[in-house]
mmCIF file of the C-alpha atoms, coordinates in Angstrom:
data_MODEL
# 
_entry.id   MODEL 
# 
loop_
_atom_site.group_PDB 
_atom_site.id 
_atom_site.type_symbol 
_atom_site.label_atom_id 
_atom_site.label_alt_id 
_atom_site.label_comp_id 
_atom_site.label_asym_id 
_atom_site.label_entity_id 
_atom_site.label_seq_id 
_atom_site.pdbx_PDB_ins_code 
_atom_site.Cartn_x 
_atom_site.Cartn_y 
_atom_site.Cartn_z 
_atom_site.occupancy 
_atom_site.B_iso_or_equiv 
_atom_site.pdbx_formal_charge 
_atom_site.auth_seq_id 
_atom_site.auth_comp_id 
_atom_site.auth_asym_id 
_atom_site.auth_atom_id 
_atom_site.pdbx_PDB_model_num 
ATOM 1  C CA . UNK A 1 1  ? 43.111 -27.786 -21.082 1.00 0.00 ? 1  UNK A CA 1 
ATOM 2  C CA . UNK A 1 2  ? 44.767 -26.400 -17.903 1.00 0.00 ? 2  UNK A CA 1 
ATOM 3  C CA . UNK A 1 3  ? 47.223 -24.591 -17.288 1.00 0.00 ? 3  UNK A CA 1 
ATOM 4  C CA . UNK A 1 4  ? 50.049 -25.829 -15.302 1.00 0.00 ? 4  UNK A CA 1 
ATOM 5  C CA . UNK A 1 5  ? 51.280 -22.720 -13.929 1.00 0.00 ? 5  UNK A CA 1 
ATOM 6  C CA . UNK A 1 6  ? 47.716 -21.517 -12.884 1.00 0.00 ? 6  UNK A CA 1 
ATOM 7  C CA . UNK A 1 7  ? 47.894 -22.319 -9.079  1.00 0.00 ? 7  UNK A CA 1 
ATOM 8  C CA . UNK A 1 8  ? 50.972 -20.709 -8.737  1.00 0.00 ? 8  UNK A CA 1 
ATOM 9  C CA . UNK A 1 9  ? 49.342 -17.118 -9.952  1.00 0.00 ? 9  UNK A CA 1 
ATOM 10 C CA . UNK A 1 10 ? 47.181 -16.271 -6.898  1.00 0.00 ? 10 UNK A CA 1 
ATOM 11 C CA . UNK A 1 11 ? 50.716 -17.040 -4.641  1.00 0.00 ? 11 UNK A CA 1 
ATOM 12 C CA . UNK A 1 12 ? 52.727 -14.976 -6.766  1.00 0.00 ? 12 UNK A CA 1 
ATOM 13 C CA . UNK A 1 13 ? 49.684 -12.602 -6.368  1.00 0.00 ? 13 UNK A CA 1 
ATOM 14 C CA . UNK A 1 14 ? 50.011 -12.297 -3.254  1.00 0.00 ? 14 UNK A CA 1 
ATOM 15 C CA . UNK A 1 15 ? 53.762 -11.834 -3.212  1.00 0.00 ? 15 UNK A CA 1 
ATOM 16 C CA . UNK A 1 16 ? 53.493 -8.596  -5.274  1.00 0.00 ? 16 UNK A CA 1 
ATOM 17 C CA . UNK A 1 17 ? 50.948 -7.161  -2.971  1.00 0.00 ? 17 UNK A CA 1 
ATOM 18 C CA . UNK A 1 18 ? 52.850 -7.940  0.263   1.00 0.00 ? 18 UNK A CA 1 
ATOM 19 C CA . UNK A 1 19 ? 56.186 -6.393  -1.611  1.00 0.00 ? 19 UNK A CA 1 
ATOM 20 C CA . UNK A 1 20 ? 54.317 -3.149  -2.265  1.00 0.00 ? 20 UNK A CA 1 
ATOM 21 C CA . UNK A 1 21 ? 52.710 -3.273  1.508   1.00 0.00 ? 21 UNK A CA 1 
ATOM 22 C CA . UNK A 1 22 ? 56.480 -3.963  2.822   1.00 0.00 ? 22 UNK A CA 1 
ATOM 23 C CA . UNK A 1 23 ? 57.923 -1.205  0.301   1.00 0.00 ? 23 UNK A CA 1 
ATOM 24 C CA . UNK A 1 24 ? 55.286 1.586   1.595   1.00 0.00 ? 24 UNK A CA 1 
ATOM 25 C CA . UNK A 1 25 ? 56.509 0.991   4.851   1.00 0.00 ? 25 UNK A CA 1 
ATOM 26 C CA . UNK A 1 26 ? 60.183 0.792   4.709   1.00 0.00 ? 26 UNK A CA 1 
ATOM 27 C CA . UNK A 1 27 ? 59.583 4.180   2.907   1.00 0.00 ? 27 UNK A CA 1 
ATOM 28 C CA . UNK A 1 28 ? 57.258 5.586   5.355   1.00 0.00 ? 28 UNK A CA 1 
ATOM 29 C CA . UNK A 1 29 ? 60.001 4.783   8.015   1.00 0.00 ? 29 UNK A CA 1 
ATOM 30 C CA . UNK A 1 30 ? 62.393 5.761   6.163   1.00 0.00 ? 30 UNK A CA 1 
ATOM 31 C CA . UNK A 1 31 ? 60.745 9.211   5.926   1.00 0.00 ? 31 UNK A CA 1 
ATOM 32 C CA . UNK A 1 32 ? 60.140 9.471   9.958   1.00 0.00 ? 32 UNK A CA 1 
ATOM 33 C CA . UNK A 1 33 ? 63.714 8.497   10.794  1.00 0.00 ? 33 UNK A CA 1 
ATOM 34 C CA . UNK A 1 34 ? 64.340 11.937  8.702   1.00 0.00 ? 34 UNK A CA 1 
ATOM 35 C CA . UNK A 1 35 ? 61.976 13.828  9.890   1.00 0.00 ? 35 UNK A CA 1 
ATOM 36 C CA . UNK A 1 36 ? 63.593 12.635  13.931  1.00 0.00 ? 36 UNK A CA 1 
ATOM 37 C CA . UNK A 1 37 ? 66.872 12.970  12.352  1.00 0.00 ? 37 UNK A CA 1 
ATOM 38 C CA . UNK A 1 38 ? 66.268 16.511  11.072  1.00 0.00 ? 38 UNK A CA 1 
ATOM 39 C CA . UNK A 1 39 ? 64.642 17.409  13.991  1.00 0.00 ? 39 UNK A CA 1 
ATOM 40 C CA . UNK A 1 40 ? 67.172 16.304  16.588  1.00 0.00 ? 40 UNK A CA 1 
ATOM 41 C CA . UNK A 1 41 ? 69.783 18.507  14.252  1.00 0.00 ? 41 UNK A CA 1 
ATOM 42 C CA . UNK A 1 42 ? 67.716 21.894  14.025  1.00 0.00 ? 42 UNK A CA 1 
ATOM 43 C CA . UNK A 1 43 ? 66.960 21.778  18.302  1.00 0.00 ? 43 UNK A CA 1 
ATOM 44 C CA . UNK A 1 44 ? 70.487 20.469  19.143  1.00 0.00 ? 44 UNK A CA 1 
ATOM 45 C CA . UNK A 1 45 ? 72.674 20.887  16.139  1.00 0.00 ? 45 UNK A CA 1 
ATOM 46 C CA . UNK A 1 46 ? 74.113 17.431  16.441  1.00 0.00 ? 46 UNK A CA 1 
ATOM 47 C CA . UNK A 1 47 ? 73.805 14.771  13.940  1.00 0.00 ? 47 UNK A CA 1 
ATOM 48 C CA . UNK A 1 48 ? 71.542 11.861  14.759  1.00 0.00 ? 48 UNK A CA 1 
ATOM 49 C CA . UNK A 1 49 ? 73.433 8.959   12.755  1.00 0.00 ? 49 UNK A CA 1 
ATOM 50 C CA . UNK A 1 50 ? 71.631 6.299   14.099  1.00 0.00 ? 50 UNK A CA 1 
ATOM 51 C CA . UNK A 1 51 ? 68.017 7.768   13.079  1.00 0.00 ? 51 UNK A CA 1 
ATOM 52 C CA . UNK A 1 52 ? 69.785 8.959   9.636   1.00 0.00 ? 52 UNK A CA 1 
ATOM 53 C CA . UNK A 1 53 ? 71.232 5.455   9.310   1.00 0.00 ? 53 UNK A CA 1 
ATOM 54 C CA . UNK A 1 54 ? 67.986 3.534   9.824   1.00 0.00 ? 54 UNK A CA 1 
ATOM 55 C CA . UNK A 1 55 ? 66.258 5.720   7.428   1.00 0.00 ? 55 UNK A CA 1 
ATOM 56 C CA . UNK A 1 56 ? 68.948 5.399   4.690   1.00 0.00 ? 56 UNK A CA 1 
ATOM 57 C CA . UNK A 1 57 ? 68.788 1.678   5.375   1.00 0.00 ? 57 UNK A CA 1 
ATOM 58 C CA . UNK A 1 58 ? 64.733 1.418   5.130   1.00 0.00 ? 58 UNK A CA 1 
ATOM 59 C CA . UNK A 1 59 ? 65.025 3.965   1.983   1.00 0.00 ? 59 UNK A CA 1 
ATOM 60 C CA . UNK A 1 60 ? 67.275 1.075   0.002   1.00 0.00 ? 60 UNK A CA 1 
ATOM 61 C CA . UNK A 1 61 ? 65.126 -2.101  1.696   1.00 0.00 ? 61 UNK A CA 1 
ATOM 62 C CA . UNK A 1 62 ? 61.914 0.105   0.480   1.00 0.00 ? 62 UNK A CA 1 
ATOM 63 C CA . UNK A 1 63 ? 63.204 0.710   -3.148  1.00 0.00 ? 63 UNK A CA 1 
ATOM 64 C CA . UNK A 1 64 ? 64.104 -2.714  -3.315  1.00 0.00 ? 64 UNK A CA 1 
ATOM 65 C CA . UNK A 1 65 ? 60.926 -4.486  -2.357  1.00 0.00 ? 65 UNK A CA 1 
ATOM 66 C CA . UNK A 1 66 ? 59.167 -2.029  -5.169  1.00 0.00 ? 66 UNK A CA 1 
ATOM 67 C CA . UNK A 1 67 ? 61.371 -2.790  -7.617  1.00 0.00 ? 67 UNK A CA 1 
ATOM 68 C CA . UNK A 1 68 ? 60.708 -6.783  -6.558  1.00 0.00 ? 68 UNK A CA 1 
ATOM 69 C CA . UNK A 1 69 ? 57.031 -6.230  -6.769  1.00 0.00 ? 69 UNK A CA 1 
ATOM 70 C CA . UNK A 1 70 ? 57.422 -4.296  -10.243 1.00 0.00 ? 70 UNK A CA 1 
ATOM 71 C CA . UNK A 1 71 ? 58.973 -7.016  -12.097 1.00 0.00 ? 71 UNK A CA 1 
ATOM 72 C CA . UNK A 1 72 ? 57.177 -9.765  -10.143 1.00 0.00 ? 72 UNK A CA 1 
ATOM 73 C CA . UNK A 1 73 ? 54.871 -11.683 -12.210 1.00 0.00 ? 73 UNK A CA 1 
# 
């Protein structure tokens, strides 16, 4: 007997990899938008909002694609 769902489970496969490729990277932005962001503060003492707002951004789009590749199945 086959399965009917079987073809489907190398696609959804590959969907949980590329979610935890995409969610490393968001995060790994995420983390040098801070590091520019804290930077920019500590030589100038201004806020960089725009680095501080991509990273907070990437953080949520990273956590998100982790969390889709966790309960993939």
């Amino acid at each position: 007997m086959t399965d009917s769902t079987s073809p489907a489970r190398p696609v959804a496969t590959a969907i949980r990899y590329l979610a935890i490729i995409a969610g490393c990277a968001c995060l790994l932005l995420a983390a040098i938008c801070v590091a520019i962001a804290c930077q920019v503060f500590v030589q100038t003492g201004l806020f960089a909002q725009s680095y501080a707002m991509v990273g907070l951004i990437s953080t949520a789009m990273g956590l998100l694609a982790l969390t889709l590749a966790r309960v993939w199945k």
